[in-house]
GUNUVEX-633829 format. One record per residue: residue in three letters; chain; x, y, z of N, C-alpha, C in turn. Coordinates in Angstrom, 2 decimals, padded with zeros to 5 digits. Atoms other than C-alpha are relative to their C-alpha. Layout:
BEGIN
<bati><type>ALA</type><mol>A</mol><n_x>X</n_x><n_y>Y</n_y><n_z>Z</n_z><ca_x>X</ca_x><ca_y>Y</ca_y><ca_z>Z</ca_z><c_x>X</c_x><c_y>Y</c_y><c_z>Z</c_z></bati>
...
This chain:
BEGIN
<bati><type>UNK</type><mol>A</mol><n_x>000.48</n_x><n_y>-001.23</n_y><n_z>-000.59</n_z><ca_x>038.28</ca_x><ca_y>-016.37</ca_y><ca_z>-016.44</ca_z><c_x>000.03</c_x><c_y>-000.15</c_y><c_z>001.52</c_z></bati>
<bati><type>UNK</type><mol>A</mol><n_x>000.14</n_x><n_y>000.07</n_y><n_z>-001.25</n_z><ca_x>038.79</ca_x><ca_y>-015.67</ca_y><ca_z>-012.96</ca_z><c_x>-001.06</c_x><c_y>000.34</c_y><c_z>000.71</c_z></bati>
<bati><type>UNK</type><mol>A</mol><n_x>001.30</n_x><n_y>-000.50</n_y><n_z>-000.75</n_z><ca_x>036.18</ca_x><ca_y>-015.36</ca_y><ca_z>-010.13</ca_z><c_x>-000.57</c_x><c_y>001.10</c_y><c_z>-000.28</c_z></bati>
<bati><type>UNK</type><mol>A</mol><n_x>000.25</n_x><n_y>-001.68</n_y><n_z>-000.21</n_z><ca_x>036.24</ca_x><ca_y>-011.95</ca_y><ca_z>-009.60</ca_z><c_x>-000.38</c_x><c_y>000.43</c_y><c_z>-001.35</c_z></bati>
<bati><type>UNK</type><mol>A</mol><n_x>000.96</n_x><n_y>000.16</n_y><n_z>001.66</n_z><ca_x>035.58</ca_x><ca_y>-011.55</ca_y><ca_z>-013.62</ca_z><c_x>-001.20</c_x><c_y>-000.33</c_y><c_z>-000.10</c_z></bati>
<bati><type>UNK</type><mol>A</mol><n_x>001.08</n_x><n_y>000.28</n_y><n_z>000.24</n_z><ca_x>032.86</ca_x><ca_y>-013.47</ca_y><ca_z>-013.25</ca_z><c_x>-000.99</c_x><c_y>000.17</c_y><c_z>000.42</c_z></bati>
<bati><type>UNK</type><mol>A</mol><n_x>000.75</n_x><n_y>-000.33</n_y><n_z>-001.01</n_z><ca_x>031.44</ca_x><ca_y>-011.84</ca_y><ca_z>-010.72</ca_z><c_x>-000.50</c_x><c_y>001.43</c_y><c_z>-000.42</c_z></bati>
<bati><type>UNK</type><mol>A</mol><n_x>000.09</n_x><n_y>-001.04</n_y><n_z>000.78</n_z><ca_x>031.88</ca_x><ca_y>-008.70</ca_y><ca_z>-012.50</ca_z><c_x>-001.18</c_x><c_y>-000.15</c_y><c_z>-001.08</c_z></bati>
<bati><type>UNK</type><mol>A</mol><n_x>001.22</n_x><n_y>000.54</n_y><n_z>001.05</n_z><ca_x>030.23</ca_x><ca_y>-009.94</ca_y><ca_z>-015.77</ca_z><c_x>-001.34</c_x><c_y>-000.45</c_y><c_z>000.70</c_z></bati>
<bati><type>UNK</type><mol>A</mol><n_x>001.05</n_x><n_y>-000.21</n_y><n_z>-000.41</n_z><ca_x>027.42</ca_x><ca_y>-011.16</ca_y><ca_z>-013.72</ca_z><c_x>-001.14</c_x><c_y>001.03</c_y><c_z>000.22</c_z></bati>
<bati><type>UNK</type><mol>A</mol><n_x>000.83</n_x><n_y>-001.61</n_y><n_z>-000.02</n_z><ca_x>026.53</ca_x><ca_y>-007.69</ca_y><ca_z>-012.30</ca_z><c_x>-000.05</c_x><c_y>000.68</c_y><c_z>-000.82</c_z></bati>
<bati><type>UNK</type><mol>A</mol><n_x>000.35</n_x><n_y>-001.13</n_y><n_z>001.17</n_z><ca_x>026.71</ca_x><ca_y>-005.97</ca_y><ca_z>-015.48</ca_z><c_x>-000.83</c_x><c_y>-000.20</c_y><c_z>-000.79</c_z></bati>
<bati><type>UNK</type><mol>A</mol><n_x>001.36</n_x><n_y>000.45</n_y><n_z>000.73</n_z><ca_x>024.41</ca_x><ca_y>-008.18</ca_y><ca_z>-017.28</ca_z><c_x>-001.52</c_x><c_y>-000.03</c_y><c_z>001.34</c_z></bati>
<bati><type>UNK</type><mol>A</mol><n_x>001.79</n_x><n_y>-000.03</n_y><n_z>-000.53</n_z><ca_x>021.57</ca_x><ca_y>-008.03</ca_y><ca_z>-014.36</ca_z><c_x>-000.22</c_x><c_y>001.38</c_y><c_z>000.35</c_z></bati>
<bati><type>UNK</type><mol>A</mol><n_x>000.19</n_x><n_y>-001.04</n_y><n_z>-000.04</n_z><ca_x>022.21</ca_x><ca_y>-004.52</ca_y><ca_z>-013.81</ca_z><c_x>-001.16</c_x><c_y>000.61</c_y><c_z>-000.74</c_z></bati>
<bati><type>UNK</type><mol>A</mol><n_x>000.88</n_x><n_y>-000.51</n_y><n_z>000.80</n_z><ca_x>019.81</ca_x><ca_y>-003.44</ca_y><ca_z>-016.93</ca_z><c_x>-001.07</c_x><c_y>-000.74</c_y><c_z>000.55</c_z></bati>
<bati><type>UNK</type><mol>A</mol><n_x>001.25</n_x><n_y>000.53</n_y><n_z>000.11</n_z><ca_x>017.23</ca_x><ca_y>-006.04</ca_y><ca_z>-016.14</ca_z><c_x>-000.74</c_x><c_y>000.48</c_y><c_z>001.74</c_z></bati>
<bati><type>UNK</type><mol>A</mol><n_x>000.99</n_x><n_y>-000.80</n_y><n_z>-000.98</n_z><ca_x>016.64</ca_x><ca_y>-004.44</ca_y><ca_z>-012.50</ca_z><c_x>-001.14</c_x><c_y>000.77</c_y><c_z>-000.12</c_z></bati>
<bati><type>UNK</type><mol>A</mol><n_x>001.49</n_x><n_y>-001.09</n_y><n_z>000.28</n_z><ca_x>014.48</ca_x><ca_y>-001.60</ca_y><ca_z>-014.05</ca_z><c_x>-001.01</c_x><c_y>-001.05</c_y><c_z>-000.11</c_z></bati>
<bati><type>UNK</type><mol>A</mol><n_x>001.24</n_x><n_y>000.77</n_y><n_z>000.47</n_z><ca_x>012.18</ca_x><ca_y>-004.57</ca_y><ca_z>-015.08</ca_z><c_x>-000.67</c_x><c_y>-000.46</c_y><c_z>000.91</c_z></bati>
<bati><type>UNK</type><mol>A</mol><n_x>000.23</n_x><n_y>001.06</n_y><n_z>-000.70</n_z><ca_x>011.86</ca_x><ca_y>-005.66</ca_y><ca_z>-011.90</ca_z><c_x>-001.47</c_x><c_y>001.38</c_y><c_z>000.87</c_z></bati>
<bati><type>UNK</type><mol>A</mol><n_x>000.26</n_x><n_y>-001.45</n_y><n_z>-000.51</n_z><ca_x>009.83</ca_x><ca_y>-001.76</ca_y><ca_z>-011.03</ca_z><c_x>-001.58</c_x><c_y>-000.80</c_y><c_z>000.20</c_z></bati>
<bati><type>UNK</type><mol>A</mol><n_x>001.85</n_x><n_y>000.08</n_y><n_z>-000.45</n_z><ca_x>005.78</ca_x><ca_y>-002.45</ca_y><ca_z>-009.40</ca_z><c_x>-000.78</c_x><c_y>000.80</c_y><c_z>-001.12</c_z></bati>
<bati><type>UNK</type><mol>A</mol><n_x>001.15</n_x><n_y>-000.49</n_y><n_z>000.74</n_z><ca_x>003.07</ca_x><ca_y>-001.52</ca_y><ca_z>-011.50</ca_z><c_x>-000.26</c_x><c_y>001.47</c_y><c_z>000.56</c_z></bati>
<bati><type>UNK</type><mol>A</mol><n_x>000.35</n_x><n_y>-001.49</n_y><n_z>-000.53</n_z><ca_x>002.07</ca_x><ca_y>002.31</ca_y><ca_z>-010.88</ca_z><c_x>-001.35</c_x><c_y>000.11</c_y><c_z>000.71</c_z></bati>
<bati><type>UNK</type><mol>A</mol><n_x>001.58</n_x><n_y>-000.35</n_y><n_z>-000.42</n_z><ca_x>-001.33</ca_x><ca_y>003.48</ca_y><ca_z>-008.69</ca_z><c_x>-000.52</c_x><c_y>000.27</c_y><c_z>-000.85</c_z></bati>
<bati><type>UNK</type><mol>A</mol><n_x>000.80</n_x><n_y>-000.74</n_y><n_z>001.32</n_z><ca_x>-003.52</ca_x><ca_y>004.14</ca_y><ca_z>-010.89</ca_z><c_x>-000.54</c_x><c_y>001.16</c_y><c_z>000.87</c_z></bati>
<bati><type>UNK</type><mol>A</mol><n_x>000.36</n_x><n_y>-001.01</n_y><n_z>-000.98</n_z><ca_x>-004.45</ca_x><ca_y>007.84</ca_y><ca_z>-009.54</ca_z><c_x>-001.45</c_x><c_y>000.67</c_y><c_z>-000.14</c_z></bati>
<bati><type>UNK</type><mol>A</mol><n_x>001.06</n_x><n_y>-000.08</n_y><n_z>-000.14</n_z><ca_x>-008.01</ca_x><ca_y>008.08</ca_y><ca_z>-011.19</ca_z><c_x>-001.06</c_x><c_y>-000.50</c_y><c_z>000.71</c_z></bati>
<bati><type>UNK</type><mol>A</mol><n_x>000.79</n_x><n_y>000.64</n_y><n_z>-000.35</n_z><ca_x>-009.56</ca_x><ca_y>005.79</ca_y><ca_z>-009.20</ca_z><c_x>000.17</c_x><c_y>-000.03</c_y><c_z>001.66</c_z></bati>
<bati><type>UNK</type><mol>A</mol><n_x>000.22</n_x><n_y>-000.13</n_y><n_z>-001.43</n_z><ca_x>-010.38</ca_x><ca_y>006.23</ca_y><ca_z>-005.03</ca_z><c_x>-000.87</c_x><c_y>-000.87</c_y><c_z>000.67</c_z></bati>
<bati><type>UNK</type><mol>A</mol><n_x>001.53</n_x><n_y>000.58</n_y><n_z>-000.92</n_z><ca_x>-012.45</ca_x><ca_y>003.86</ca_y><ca_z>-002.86</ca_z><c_x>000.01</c_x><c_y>000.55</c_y><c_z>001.04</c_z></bati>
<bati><type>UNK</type><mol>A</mol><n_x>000.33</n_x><n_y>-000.48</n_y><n_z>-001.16</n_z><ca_x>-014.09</ca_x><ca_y>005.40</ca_y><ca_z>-000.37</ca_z><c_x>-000.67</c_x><c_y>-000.34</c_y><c_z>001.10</c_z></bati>
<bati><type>UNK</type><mol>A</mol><n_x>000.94</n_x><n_y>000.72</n_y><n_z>-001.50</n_z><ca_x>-015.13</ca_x><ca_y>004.07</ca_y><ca_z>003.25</ca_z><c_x>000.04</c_x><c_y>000.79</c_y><c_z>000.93</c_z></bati>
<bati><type>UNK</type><mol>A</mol><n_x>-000.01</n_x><n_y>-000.27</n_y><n_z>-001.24</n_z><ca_x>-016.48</ca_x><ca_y>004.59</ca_y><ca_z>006.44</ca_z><c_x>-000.20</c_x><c_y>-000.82</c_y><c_z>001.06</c_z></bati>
<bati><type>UNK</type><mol>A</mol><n_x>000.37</n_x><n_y>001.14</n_y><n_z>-000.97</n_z><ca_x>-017.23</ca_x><ca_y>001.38</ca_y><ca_z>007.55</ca_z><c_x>000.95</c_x><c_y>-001.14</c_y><c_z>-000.24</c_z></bati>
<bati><type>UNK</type><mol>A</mol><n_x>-000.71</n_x><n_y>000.97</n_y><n_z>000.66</n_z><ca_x>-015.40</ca_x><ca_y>-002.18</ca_y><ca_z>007.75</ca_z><c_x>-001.06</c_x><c_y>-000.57</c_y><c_z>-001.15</c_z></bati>
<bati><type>UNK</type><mol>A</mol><n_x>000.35</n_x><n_y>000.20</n_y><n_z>000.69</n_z><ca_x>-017.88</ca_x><ca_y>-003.40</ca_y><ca_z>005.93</ca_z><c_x>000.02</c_x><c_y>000.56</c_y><c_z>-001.94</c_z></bati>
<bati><type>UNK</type><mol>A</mol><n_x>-000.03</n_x><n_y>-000.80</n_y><n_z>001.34</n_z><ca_x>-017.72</ca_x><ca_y>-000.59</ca_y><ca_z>002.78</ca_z><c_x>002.15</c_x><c_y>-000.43</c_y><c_z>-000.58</c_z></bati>
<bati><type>UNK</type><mol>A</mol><n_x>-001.75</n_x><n_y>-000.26</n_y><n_z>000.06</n_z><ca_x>-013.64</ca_x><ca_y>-001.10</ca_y><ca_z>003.50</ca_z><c_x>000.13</c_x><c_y>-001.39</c_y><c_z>-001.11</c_z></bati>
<bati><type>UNK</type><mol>A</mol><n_x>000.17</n_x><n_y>001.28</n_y><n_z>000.16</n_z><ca_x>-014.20</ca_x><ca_y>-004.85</ca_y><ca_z>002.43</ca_z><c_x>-000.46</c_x><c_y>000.05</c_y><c_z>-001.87</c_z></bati>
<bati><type>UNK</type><mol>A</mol><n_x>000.49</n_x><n_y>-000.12</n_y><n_z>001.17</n_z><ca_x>-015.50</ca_x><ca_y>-003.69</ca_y><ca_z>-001.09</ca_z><c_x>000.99</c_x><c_y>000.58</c_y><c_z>-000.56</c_z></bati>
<bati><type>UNK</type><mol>A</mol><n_x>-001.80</n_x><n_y>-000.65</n_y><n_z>000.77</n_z><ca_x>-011.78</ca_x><ca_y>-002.31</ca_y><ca_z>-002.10</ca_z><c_x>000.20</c_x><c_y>-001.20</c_y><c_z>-000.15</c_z></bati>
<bati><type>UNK</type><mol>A</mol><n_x>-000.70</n_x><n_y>000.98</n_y><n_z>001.06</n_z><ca_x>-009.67</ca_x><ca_y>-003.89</ca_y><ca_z>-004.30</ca_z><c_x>001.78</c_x><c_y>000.09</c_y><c_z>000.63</c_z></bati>
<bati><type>UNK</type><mol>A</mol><n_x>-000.94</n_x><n_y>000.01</n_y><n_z>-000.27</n_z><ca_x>-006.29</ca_x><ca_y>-004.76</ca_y><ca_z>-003.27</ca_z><c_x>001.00</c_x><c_y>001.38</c_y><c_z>-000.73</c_z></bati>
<bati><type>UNK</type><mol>A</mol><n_x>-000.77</n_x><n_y>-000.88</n_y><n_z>000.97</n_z><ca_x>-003.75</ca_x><ca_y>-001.99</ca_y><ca_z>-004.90</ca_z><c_x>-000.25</c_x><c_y>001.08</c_y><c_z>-000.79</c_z></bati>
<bati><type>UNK</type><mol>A</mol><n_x>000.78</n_x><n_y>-001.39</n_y><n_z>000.48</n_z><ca_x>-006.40</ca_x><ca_y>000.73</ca_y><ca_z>-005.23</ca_z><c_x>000.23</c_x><c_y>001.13</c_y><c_z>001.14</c_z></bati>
<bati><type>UNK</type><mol>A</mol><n_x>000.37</n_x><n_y>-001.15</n_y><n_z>-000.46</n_z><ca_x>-006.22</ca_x><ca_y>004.05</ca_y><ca_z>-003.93</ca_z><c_x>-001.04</c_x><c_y>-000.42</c_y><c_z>001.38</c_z></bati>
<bati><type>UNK</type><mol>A</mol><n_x>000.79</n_x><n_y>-000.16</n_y><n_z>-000.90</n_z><ca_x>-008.29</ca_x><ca_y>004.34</ca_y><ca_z>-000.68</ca_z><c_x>000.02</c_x><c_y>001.10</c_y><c_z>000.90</c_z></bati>
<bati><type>UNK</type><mol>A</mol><n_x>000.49</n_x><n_y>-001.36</n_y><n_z>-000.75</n_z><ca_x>-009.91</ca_x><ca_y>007.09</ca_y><ca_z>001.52</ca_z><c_x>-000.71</c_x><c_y>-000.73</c_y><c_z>001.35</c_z></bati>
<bati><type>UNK</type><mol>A</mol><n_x>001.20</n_x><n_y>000.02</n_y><n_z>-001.46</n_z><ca_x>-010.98</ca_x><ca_y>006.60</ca_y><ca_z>004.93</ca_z><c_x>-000.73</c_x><c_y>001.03</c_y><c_z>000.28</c_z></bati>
<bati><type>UNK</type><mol>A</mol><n_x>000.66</n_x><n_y>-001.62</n_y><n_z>-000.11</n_z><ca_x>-013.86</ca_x><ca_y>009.12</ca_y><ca_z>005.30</ca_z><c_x>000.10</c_x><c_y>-000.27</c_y><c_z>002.04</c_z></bati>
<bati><type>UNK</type><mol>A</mol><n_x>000.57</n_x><n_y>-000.20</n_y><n_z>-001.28</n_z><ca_x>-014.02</ca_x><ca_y>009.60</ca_y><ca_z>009.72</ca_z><c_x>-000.96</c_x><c_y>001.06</c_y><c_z>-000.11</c_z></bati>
<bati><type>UNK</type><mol>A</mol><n_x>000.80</n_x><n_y>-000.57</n_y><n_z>000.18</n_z><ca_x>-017.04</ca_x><ca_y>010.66</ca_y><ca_z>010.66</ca_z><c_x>000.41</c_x><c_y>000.88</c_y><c_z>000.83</c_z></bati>
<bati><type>UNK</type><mol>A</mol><n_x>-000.09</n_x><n_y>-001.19</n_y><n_z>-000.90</n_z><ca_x>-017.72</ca_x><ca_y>013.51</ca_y><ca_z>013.44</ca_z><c_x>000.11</c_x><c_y>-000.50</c_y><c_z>001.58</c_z></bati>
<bati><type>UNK</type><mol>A</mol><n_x>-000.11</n_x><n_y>000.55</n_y><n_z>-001.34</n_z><ca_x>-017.56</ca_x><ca_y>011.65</ca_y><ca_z>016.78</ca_z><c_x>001.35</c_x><c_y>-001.24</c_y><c_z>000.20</c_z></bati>
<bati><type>UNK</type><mol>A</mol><n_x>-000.70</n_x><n_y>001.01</n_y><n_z>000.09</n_z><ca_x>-014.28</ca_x><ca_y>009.97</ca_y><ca_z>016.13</ca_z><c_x>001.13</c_x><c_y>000.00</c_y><c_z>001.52</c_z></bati>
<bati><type>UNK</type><mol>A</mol><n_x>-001.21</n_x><n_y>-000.46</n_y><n_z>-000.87</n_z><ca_x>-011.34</ca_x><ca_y>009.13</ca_y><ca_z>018.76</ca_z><c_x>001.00</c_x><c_y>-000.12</c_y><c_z>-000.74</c_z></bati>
<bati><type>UNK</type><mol>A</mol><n_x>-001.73</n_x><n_y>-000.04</n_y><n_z>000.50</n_z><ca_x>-007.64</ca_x><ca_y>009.79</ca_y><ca_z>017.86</ca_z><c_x>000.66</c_x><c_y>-001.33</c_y><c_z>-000.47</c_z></bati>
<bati><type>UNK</type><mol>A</mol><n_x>-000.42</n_x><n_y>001.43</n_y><n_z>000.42</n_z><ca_x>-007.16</ca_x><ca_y>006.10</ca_y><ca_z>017.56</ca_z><c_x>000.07</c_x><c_y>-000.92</c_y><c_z>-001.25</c_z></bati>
<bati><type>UNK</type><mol>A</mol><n_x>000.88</n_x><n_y>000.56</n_y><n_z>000.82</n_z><ca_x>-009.10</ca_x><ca_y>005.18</ca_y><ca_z>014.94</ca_z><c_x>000.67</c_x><c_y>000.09</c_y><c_z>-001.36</c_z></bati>
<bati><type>UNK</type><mol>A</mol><n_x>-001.06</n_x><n_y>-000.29</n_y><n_z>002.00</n_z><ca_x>-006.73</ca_x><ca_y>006.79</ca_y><ca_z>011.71</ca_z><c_x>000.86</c_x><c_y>-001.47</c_y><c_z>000.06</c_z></bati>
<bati><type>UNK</type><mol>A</mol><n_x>-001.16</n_x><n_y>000.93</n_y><n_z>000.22</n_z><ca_x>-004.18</ca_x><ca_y>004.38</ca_y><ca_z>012.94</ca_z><c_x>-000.38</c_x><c_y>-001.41</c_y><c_z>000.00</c_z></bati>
<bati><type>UNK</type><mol>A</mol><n_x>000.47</n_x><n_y>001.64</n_y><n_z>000.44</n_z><ca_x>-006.35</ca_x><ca_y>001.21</ca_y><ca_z>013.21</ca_z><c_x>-000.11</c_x><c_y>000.57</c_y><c_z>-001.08</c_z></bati>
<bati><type>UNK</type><mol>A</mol><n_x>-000.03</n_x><n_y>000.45</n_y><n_z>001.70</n_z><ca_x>-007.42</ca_x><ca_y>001.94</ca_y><ca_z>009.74</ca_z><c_x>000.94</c_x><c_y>-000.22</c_y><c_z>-000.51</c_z></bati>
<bati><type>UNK</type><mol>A</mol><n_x>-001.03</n_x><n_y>-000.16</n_y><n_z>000.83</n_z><ca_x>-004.43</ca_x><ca_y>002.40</ca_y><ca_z>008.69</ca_z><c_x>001.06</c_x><c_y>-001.28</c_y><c_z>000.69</c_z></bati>
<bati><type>UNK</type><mol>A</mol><n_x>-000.44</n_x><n_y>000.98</n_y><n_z>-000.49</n_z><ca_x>-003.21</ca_x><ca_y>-000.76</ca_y><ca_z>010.71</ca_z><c_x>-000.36</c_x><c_y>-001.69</c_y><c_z>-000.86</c_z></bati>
<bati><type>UNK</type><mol>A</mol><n_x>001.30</n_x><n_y>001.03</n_y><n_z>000.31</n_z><ca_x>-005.99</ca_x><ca_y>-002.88</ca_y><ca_z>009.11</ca_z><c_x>000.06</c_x><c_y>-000.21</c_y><c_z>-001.52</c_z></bati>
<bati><type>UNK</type><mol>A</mol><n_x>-000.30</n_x><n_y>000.15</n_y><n_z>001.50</n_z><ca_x>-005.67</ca_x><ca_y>-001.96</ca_y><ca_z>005.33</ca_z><c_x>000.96</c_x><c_y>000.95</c_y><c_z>-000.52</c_z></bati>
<bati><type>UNK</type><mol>A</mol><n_x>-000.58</n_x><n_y>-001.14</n_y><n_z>001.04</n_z><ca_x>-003.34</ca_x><ca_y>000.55</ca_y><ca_z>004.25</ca_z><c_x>002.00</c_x><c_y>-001.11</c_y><c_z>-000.31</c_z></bati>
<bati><type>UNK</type><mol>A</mol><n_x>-001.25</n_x><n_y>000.73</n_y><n_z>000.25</n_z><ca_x>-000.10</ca_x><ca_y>-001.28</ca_y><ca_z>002.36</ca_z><c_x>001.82</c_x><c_y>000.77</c_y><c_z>000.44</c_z></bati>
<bati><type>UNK</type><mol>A</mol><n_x>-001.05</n_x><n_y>-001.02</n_y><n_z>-000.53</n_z><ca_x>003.08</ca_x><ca_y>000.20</ca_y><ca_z>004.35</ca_z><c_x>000.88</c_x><c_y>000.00</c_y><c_z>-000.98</c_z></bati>
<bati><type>UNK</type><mol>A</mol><n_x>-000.83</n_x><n_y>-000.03</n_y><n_z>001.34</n_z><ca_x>004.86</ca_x><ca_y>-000.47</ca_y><ca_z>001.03</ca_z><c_x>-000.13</c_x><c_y>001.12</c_y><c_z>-000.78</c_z></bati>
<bati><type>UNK</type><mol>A</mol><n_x>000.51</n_x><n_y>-001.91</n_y><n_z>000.65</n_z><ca_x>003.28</ca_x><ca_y>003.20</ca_y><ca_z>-000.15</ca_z><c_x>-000.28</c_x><c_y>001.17</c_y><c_z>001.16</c_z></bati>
<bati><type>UNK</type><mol>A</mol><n_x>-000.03</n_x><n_y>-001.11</n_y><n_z>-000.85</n_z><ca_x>003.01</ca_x><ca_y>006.37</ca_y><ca_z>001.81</ca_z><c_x>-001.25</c_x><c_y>000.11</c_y><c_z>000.54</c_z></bati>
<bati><type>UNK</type><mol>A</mol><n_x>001.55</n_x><n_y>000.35</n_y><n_z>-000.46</n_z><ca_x>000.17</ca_x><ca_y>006.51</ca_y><ca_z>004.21</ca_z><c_x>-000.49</c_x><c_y>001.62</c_y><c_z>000.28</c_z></bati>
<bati><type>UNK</type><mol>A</mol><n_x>000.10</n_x><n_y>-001.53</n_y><n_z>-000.40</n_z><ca_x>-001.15</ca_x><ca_y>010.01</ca_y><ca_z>005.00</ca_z><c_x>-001.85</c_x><c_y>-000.27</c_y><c_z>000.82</c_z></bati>
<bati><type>UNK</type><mol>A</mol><n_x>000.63</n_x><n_y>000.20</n_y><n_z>-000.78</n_z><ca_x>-003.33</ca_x><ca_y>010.25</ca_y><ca_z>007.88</ca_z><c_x>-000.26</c_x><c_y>001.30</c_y><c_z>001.07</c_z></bati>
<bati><type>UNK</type><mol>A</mol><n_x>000.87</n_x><n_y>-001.03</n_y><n_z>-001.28</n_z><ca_x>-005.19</ca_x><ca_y>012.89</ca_y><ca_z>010.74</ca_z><c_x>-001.33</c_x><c_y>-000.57</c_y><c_z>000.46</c_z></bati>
<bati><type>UNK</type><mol>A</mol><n_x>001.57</n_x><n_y>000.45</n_y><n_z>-000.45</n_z><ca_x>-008.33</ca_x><ca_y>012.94</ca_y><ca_z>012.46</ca_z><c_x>-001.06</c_x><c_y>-000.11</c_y><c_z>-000.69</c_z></bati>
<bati><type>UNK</type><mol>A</mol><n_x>001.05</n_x><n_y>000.06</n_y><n_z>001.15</n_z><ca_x>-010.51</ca_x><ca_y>013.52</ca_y><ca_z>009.42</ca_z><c_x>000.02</c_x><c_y>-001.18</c_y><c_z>-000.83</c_z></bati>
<bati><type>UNK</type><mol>A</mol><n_x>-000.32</n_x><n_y>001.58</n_y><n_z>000.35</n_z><ca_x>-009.19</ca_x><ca_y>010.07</ca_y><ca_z>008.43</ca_z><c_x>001.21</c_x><c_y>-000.11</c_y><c_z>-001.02</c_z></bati>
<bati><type>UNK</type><mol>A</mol><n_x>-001.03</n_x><n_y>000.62</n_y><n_z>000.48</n_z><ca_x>-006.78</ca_x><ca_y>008.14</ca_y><ca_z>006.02</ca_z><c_x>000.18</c_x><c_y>-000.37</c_y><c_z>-001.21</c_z></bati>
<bati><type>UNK</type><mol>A</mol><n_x>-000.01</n_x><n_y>000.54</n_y><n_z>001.47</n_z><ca_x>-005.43</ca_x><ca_y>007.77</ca_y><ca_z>002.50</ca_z><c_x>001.19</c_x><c_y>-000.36</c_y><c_z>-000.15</c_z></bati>
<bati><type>UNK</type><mol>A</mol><n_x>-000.78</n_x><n_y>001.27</n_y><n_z>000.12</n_z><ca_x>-003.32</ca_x><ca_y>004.89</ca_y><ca_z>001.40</ca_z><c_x>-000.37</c_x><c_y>-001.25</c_y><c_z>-001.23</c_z></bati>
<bati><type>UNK</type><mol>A</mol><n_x>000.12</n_x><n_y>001.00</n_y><n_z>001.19</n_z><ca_x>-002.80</ca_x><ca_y>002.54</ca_y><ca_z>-001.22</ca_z><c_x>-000.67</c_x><c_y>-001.63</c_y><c_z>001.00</c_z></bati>
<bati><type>UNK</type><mol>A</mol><n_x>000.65</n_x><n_y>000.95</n_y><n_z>-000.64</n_z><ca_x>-005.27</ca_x><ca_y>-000.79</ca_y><ca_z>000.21</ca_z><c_x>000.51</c_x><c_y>-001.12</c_y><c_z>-000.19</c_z></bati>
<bati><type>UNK</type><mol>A</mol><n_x>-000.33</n_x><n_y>001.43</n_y><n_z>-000.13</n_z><ca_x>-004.56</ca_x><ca_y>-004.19</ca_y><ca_z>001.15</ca_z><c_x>-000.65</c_x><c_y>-000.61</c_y><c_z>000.71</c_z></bati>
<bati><type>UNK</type><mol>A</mol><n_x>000.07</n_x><n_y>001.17</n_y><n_z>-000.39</n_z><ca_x>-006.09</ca_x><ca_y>-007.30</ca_y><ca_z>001.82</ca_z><c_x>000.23</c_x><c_y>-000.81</c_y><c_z>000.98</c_z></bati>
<bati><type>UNK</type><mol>A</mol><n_x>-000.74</n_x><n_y>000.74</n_y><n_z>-000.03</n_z><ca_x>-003.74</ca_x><ca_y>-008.79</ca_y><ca_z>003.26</ca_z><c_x>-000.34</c_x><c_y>000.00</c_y><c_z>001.44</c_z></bati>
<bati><type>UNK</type><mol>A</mol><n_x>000.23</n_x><n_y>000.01</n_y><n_z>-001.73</n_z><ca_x>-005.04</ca_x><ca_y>-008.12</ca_y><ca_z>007.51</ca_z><c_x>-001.42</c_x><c_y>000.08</c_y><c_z>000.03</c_z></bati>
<bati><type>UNK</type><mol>A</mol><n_x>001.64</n_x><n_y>-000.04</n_y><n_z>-000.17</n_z><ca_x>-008.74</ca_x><ca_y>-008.27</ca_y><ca_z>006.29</ca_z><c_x>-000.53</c_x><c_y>-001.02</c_y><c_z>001.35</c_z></bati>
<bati><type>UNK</type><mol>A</mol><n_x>000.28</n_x><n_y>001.77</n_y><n_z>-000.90</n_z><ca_x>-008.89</ca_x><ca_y>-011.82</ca_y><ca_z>008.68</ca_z><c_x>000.09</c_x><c_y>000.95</c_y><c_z>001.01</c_z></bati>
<bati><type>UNK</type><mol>A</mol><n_x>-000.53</n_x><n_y>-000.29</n_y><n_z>-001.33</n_z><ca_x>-007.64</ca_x><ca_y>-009.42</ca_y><ca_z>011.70</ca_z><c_x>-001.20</c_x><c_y>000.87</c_y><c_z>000.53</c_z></bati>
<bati><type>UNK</type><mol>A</mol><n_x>000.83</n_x><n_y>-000.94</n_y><n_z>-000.49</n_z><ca_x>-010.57</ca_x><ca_y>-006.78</ca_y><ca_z>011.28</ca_z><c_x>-000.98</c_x><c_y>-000.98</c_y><c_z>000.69</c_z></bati>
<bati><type>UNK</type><mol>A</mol><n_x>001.35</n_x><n_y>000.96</n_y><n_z>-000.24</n_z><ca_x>-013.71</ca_x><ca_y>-007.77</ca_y><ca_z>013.52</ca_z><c_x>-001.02</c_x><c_y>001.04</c_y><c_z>000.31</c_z></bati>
């Protein structure tokens, strides 16, 4: 069998097993909701999250949250009233 054959046959057998390779789904019943780092700190990696801002906020503040925990691997949706985003972990060390 030549290369190029086998290169062929390769991709046709991993072709199907890509779908397998698909992330787990959000689960969309479930929301944590914060306003503080502290409350933020009580999410679960790969949950739903809500930044509530309160009433004295500056313009800045959606995008730290959303700097701090929101996983850029999912769609972030954000304004001044605050931020919803699938949560992460993963820059908890950075908040102070």
């Amino acid at each position: 069998m030549t290369p190029l054959k086998k290169l062929a046959l390769v991709g046709l057998v991993a072709l199907p097993l890509a779908g397998c390779m698909k992330e787990e789904p959000i689960d969309q019943a479930v929301l944590c909701t914060y306003s503080t780092d502290a409350e933020a700190k009580l999410c679960k990696p790969g949950q739903m999250s809500w930044f509530k801002a309160g009433k004295a906020v500056n313009q800045s503040l959606p995008l730290s949250v959303a700097a701090a925990y929101c996983d850029f691997n999912h769609q972030v949706m954000y304004n001044e009233a605050g931020v919803i985003c699938v949560f992460t972990d993963k820059r908890l060390s950075l908040v102070k």
